[in-house]
Biopython code that builds the backbone (N, CA, C, O; Angstrom):
import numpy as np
from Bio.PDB.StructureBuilder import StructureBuilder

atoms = [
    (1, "UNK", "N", (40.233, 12.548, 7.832)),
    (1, "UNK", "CA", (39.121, 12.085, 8.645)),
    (1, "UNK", "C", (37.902, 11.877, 7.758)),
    (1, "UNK", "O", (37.615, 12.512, 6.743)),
    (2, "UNK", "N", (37.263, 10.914, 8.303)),
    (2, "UNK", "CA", (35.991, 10.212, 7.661)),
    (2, "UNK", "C", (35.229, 11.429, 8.151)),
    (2, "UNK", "O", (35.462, 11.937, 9.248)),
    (3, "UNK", "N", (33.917, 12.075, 6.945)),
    (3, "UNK", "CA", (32.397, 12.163, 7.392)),
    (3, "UNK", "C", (32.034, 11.757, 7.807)),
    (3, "UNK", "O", (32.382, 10.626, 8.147)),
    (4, "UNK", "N", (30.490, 12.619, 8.313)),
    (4, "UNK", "CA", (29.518, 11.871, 9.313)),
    (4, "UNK", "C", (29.034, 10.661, 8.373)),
    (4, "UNK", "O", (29.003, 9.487, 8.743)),
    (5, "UNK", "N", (28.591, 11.209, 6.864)),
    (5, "UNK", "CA", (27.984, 10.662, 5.901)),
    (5, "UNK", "C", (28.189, 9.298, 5.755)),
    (5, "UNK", "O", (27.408, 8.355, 5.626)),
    (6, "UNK", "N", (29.745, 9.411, 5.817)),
    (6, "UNK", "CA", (30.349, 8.165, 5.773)),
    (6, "UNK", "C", (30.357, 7.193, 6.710)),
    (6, "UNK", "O", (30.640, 6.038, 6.392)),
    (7, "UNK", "N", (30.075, 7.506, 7.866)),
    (7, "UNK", "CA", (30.193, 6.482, 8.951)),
    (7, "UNK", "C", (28.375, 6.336, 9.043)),
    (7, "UNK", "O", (27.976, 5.277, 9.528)),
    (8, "UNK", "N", (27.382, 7.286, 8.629)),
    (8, "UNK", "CA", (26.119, 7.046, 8.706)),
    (8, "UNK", "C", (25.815, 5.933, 7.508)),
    (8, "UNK", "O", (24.650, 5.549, 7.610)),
    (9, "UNK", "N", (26.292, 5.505, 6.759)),
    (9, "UNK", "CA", (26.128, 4.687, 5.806)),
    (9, "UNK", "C", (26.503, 3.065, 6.123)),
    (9, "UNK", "O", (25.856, 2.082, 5.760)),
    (10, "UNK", "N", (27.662, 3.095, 6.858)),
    (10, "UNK", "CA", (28.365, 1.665, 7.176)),
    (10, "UNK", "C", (27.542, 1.744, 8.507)),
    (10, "UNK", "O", (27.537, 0.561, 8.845)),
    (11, "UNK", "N", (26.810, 2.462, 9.509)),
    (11, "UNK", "CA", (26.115, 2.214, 10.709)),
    (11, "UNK", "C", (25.101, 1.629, 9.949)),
    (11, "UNK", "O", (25.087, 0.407, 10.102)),
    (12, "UNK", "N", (23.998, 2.174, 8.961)),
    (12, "UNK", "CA", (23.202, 1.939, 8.208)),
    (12, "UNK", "C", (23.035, 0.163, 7.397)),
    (12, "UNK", "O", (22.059, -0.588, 7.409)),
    (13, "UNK", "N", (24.289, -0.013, 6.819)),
    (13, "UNK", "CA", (24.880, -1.315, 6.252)),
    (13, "UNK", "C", (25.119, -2.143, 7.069)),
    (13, "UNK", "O", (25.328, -3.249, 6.570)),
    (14, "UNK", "N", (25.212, -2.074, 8.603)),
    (14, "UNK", "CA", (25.403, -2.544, 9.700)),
    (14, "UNK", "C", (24.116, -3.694, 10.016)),
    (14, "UNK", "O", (24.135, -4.738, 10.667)),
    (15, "UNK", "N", (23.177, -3.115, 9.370)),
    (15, "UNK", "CA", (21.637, -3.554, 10.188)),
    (15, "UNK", "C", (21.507, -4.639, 9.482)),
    (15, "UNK", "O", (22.275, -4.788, 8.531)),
    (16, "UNK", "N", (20.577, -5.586, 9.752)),
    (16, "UNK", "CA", (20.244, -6.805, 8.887)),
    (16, "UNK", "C", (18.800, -5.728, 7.753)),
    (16, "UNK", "O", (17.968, -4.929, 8.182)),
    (17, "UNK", "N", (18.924, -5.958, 7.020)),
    (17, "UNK", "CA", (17.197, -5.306, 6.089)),
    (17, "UNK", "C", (18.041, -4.516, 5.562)),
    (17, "UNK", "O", (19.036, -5.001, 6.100)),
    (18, "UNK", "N", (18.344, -3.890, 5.093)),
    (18, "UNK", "CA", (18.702, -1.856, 4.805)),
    (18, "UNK", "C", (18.715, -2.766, 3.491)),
    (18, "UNK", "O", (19.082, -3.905, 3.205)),
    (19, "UNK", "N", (17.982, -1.415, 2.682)),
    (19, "UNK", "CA", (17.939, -1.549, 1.429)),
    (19, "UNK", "C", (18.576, -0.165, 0.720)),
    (19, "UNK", "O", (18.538, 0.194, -0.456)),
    (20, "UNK", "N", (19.154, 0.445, 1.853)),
    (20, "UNK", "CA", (19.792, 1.510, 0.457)),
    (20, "UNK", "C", (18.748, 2.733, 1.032)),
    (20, "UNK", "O", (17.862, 2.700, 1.886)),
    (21, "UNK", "N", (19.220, 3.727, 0.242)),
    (21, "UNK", "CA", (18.993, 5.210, 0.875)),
    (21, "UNK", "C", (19.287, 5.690, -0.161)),
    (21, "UNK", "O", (20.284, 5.161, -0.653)),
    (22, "UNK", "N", (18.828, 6.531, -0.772)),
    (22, "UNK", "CA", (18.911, 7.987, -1.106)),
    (22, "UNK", "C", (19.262, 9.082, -0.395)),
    (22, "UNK", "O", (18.330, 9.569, 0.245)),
    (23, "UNK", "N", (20.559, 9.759, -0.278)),
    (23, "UNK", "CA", (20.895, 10.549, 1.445)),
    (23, "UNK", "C", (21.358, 12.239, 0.339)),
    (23, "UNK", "O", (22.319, 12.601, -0.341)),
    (24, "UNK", "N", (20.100, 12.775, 0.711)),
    (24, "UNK", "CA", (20.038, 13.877, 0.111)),
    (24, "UNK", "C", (21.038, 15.045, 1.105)),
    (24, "UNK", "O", (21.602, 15.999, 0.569)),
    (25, "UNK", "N", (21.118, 14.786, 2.494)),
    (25, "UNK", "CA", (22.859, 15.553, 2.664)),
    (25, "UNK", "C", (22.575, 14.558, 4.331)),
    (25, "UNK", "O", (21.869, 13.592, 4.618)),
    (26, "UNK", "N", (23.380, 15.281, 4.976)),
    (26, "UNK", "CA", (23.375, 14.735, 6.169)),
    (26, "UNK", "C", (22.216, 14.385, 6.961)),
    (26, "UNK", "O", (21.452, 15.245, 7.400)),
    (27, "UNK", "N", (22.091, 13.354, 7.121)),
    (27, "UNK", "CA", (21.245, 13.100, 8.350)),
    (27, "UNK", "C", (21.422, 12.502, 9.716)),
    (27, "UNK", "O", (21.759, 11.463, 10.282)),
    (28, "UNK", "N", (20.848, 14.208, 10.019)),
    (28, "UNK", "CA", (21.573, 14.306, 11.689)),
    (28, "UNK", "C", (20.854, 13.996, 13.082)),
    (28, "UNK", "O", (21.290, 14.115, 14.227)),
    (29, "UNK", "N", (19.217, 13.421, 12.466)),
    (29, "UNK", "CA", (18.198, 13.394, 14.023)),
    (29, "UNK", "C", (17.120, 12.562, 13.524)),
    (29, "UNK", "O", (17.113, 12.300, 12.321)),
    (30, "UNK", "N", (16.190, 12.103, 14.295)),
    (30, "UNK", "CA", (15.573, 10.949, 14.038)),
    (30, "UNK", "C", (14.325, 11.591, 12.796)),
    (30, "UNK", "O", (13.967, 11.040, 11.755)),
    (31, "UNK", "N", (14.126, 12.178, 13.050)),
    (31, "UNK", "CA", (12.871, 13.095, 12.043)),
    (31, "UNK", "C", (13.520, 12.861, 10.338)),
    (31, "UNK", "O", (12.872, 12.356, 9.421)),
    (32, "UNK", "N", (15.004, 13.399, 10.242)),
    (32, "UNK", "CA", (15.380, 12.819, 8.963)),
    (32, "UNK", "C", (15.678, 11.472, 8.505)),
    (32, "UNK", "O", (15.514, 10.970, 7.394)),
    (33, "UNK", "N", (16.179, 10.955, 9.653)),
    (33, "UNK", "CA", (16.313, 9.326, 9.756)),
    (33, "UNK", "C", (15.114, 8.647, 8.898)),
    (33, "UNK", "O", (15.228, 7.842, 7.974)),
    (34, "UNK", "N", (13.753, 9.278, 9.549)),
    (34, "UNK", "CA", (12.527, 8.475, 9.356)),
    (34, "UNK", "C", (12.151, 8.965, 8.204)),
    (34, "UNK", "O", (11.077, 8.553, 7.765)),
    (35, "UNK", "N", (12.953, 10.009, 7.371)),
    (35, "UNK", "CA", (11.976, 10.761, 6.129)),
    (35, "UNK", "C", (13.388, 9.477, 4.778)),
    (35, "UNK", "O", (13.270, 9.642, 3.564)),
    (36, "UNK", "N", (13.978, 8.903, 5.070)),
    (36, "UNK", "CA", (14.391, 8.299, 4.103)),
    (36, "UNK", "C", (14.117, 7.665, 3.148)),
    (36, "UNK", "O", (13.041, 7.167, 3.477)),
    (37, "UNK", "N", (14.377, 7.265, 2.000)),
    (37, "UNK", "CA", (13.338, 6.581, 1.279)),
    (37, "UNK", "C", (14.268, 5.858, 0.232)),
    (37, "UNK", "O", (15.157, 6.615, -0.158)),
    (38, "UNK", "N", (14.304, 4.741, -0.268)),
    (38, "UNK", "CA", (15.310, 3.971, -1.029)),
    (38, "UNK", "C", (15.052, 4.465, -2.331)),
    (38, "UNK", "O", (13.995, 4.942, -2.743)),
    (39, "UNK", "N", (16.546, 4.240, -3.182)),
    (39, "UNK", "CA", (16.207, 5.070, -4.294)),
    (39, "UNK", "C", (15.404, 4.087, -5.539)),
    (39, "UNK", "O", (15.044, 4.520, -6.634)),
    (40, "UNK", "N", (15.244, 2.712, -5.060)),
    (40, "UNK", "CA", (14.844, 2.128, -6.372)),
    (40, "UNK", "C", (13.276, 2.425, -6.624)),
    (40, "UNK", "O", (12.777, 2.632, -7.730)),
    (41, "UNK", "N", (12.683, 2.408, -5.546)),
    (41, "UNK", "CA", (11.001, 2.761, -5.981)),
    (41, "UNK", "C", (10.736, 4.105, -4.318)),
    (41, "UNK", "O", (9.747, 4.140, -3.586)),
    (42, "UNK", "N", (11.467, 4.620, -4.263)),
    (42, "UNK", "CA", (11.242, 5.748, -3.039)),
    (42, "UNK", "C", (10.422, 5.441, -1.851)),
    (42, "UNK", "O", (9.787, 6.203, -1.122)),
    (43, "UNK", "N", (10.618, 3.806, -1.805)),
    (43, "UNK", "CA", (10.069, 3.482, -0.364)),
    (43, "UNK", "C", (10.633, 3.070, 0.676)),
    (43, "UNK", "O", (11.716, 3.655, 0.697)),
    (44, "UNK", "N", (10.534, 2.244, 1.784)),
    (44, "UNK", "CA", (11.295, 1.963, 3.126)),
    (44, "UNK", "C", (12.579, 1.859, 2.548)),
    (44, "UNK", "O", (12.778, 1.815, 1.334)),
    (45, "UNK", "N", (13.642, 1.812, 3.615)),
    (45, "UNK", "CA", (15.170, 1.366, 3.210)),
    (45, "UNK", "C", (15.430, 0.162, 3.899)),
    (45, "UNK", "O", (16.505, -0.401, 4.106)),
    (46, "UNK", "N", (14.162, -0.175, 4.257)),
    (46, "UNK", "CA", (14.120, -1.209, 5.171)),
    (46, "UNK", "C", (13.127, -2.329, 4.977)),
    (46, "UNK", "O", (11.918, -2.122, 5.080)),
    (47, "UNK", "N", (13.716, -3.711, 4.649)),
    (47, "UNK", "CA", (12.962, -5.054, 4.266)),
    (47, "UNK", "C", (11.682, -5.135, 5.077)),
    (47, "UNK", "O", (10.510, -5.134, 4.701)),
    (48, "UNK", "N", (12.329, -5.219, 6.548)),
    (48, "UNK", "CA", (10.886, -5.851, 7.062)),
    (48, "UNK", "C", (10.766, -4.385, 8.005)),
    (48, "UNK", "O", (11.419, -4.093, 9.007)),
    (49, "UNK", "N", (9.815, -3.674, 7.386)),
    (49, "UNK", "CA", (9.459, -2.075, 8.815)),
    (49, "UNK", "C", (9.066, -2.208, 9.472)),
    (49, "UNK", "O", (8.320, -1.271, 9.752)),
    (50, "UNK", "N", (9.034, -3.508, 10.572)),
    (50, "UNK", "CA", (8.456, -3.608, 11.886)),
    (50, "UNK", "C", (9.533, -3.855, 12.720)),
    (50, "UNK", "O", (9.528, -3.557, 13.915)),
    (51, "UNK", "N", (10.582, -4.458, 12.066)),
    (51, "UNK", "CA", (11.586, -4.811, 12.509)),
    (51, "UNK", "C", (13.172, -3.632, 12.205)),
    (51, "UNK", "O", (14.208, -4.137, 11.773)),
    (52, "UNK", "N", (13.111, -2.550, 12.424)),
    (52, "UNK", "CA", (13.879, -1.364, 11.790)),
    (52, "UNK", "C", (14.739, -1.182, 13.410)),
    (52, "UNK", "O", (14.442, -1.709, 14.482)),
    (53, "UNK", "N", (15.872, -0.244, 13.087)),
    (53, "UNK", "CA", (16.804, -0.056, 14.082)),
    (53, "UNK", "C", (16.143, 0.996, 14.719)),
    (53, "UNK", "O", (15.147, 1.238, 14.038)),
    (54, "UNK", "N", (16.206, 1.914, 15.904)),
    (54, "UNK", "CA", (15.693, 3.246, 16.386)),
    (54, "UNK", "C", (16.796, 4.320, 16.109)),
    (54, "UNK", "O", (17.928, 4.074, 16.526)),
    (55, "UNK", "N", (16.550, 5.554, 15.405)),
    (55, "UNK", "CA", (17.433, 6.768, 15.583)),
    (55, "UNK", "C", (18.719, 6.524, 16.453)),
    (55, "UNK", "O", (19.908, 6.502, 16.138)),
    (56, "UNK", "N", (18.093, 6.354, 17.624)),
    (56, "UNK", "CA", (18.945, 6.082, 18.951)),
    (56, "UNK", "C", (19.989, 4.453, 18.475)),
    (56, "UNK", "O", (21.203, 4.576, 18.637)),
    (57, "UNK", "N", (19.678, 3.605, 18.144)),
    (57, "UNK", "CA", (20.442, 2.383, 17.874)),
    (57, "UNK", "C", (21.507, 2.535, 16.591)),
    (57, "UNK", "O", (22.482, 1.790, 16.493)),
    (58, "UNK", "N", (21.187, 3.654, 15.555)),
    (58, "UNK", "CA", (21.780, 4.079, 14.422)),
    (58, "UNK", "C", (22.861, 4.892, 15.087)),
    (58, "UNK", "O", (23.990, 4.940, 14.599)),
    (59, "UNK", "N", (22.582, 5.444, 16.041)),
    (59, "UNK", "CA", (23.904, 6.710, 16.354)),
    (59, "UNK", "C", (24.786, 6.158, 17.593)),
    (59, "UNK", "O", (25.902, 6.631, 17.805)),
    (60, "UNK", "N", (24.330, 5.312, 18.263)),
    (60, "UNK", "CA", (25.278, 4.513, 18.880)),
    (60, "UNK", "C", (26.460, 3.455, 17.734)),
    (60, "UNK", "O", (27.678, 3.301, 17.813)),
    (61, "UNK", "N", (25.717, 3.042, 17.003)),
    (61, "UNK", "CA", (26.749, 2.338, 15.707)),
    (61, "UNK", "C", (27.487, 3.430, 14.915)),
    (61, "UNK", "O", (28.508, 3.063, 14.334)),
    (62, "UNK", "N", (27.071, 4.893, 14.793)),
    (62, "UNK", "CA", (27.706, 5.640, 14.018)),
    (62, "UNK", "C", (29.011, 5.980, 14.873)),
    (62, "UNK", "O", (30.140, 6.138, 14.408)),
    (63, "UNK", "N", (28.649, 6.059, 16.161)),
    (63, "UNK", "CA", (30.229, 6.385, 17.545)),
    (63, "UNK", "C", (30.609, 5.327, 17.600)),
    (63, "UNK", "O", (31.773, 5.267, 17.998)),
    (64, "UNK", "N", (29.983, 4.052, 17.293)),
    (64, "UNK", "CA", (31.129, 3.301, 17.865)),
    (64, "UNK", "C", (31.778, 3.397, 16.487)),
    (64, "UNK", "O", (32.868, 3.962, 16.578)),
    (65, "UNK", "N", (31.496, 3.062, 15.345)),
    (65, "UNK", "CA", (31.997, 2.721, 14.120)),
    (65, "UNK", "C", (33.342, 3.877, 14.333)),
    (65, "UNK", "O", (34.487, 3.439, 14.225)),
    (66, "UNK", "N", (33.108, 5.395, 14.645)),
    (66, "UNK", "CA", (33.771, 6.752, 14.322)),
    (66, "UNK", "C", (34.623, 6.601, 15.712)),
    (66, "UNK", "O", (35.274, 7.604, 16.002)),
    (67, "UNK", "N", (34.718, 5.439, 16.656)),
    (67, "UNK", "CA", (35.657, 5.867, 17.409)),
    (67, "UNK", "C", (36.460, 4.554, 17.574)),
    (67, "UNK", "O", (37.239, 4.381, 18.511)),
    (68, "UNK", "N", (36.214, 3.606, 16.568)),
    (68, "UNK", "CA", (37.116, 2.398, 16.476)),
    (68, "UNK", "C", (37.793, 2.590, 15.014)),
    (68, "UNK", "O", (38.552, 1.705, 14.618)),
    (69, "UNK", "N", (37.523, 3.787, 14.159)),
    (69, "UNK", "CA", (38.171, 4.186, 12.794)),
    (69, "UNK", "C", (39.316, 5.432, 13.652)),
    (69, "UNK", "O", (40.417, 4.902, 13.801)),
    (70, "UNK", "N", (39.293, 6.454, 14.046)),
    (70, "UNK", "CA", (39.814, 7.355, 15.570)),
    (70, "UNK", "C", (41.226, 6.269, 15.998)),
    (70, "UNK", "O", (42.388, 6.438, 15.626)),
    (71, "UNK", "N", (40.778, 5.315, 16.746)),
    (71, "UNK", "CA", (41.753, 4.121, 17.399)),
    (71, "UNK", "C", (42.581, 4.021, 16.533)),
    (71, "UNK", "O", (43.740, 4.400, 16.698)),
    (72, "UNK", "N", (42.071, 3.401, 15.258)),
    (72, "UNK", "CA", (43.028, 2.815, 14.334)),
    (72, "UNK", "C", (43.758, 3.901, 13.752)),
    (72, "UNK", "O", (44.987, 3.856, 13.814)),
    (73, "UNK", "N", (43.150, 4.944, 13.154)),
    (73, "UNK", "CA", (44.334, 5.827, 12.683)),
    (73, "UNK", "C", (45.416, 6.143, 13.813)),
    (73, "UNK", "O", (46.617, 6.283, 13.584)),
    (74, "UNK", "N", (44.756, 6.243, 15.182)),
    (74, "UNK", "CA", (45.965, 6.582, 16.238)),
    (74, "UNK", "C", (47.353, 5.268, 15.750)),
    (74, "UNK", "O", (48.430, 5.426, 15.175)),
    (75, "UNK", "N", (46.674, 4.032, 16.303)),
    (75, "UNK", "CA", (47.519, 2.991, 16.200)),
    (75, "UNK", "C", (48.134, 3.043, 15.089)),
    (75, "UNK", "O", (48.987, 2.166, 14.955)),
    (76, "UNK", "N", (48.000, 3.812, 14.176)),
    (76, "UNK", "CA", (48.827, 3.334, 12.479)),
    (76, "UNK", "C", (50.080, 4.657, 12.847)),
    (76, "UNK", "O", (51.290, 4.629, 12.622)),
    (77, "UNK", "N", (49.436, 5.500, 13.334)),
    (77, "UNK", "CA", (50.256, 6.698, 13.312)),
    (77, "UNK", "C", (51.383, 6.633, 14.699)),
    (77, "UNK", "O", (52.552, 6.986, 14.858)),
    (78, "UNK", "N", (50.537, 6.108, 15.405)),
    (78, "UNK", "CA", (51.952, 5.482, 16.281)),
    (78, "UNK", "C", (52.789, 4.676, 16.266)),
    (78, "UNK", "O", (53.899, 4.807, 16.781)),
    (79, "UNK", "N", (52.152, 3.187, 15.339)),
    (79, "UNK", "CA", (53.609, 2.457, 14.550)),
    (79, "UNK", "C", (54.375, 3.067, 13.544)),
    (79, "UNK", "O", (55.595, 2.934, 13.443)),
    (80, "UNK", "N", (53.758, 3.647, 12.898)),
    (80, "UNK", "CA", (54.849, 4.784, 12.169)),
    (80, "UNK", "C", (55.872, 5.788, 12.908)),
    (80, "UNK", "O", (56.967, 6.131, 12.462)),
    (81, "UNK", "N", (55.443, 6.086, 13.814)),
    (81, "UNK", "CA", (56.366, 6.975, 14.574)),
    (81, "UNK", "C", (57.262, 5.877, 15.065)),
    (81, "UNK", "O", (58.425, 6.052, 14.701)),
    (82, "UNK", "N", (57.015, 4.503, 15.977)),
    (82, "UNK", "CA", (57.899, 4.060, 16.485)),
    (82, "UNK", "C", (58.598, 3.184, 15.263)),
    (82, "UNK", "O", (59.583, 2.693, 15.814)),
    (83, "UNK", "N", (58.591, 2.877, 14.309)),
    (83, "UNK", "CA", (59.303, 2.679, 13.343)),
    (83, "UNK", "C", (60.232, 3.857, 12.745)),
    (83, "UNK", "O", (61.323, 3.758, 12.184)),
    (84, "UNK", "N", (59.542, 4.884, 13.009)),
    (84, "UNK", "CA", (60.570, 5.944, 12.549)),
    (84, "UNK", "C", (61.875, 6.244, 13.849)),
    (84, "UNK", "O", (63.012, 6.607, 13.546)),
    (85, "UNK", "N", (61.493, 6.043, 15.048)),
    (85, "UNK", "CA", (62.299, 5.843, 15.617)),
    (85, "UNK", "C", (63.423, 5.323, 15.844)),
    (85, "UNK", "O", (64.506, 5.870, 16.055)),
    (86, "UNK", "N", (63.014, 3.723, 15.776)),
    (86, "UNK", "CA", (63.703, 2.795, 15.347)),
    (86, "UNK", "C", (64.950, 2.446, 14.607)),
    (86, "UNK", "O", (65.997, 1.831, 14.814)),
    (87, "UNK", "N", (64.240, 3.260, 13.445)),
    (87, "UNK", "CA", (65.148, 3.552, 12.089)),
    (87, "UNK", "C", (66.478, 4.577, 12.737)),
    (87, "UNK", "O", (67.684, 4.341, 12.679)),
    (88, "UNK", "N", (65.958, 5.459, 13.194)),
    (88, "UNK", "CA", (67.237, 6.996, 13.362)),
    (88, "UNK", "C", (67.747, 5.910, 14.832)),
    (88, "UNK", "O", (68.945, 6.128, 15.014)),
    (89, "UNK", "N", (67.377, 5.177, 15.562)),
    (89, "UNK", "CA", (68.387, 4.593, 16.621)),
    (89, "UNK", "C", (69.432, 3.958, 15.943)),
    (89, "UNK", "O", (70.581, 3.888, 16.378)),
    (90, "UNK", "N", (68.988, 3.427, 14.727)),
    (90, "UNK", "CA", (70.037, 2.246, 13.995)),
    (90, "UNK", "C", (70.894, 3.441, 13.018)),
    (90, "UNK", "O", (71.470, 3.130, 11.975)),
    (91, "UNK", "N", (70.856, 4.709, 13.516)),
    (91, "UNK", "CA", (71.623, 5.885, 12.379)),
    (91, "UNK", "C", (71.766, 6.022, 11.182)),
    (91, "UNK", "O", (72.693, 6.348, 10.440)),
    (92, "UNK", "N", (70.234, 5.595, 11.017)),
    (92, "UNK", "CA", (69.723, 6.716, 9.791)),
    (92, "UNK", "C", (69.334, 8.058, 9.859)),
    (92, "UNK", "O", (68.971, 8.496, 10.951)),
    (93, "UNK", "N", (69.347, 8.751, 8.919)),
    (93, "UNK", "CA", (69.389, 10.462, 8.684)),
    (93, "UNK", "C", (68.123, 10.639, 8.622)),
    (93, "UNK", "O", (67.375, 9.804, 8.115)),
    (94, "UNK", "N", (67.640, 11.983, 9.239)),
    (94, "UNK", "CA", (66.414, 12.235, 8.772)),
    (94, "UNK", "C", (65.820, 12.078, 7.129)),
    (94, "UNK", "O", (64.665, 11.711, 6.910)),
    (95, "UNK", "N", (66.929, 12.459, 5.882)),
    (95, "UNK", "CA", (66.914, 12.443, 4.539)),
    (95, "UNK", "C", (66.631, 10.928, 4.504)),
    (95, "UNK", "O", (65.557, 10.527, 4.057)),
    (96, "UNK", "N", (67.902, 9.774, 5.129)),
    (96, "UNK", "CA", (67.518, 8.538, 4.519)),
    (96, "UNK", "C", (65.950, 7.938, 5.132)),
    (96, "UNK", "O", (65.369, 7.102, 4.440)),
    (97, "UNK", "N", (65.217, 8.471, 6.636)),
    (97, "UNK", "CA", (63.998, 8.059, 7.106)),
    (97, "UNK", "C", (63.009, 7.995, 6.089)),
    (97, "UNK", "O", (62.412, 7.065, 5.545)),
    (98, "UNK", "N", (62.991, 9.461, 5.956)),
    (98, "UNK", "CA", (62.312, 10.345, 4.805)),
    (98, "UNK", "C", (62.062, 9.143, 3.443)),
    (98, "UNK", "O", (61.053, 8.589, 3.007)),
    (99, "UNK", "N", (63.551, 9.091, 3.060)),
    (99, "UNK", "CA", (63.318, 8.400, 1.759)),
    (99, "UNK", "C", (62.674, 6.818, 2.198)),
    (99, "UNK", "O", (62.021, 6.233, 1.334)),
    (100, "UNK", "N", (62.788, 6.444, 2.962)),
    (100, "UNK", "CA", (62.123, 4.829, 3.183)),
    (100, "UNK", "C", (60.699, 4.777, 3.091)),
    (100, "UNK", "O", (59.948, 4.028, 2.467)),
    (101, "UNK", "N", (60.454, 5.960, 4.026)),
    (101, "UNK", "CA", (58.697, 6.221, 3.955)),
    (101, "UNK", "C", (58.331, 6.145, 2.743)),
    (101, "UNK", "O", (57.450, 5.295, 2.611)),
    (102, "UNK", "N", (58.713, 6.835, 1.464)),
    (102, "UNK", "CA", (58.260, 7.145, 0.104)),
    (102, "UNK", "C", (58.318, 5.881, -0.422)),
    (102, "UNK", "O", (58.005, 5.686, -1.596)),
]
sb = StructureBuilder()
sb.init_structure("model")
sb.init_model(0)
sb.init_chain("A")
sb.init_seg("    ")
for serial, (resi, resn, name, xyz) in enumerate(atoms, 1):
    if name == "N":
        sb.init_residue(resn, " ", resi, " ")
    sb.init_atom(name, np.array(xyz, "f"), 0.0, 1.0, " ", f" {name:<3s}", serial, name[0])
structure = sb.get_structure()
């Protein structure tokens, strides 16, 4: 499973402006949101600051991003299972399943 970190970065990369962050550990609420600062000259992370996302618009993109990455691992892990199925209907061994996966 993905970090928060990680999905706060591609929500972040999401926006039109973002210039990058310096993300000294998690940031979990709008107070740290707003203390960010880009690492090339430690100012906005953001092109135009009138035009910036809200706390609130960042963490709706961080759930959706963290529950359409969620989906997909389900879906990968369930074509794998029904492929593994598949396989032992056509009487293969658990040993020969095993070895196909690898």
């Amino acid at each position: 499973m993905k970090n928060y970190s990680y999905f706060l970065l591609l929500a972040l990369n999401s926006f039109d402006g973002f210039r990058g962050a310096k993300m000294p550990k998690d940031i979990t609420n709008e107070t740290e949101y707003l203390q960010l600062r880009n690492a090339v000259n430690d100012g906005s992370i953001w092109v135009d600051e009138k035009n910036t996302p809200s706390w609130e618009d960042v963490e709706i993109k961080i759930n959706k991003l963290k529950n359409d990455y969620e989906a997909e691992e389900l879906a990968k892990q369930q074509a794998e299972q029904s492929a593994i199925n598949k396989l032992k209907a056509l009487g293969l061994t658990d040993a020969e399943v095993e070895a196909f996966r690898k």
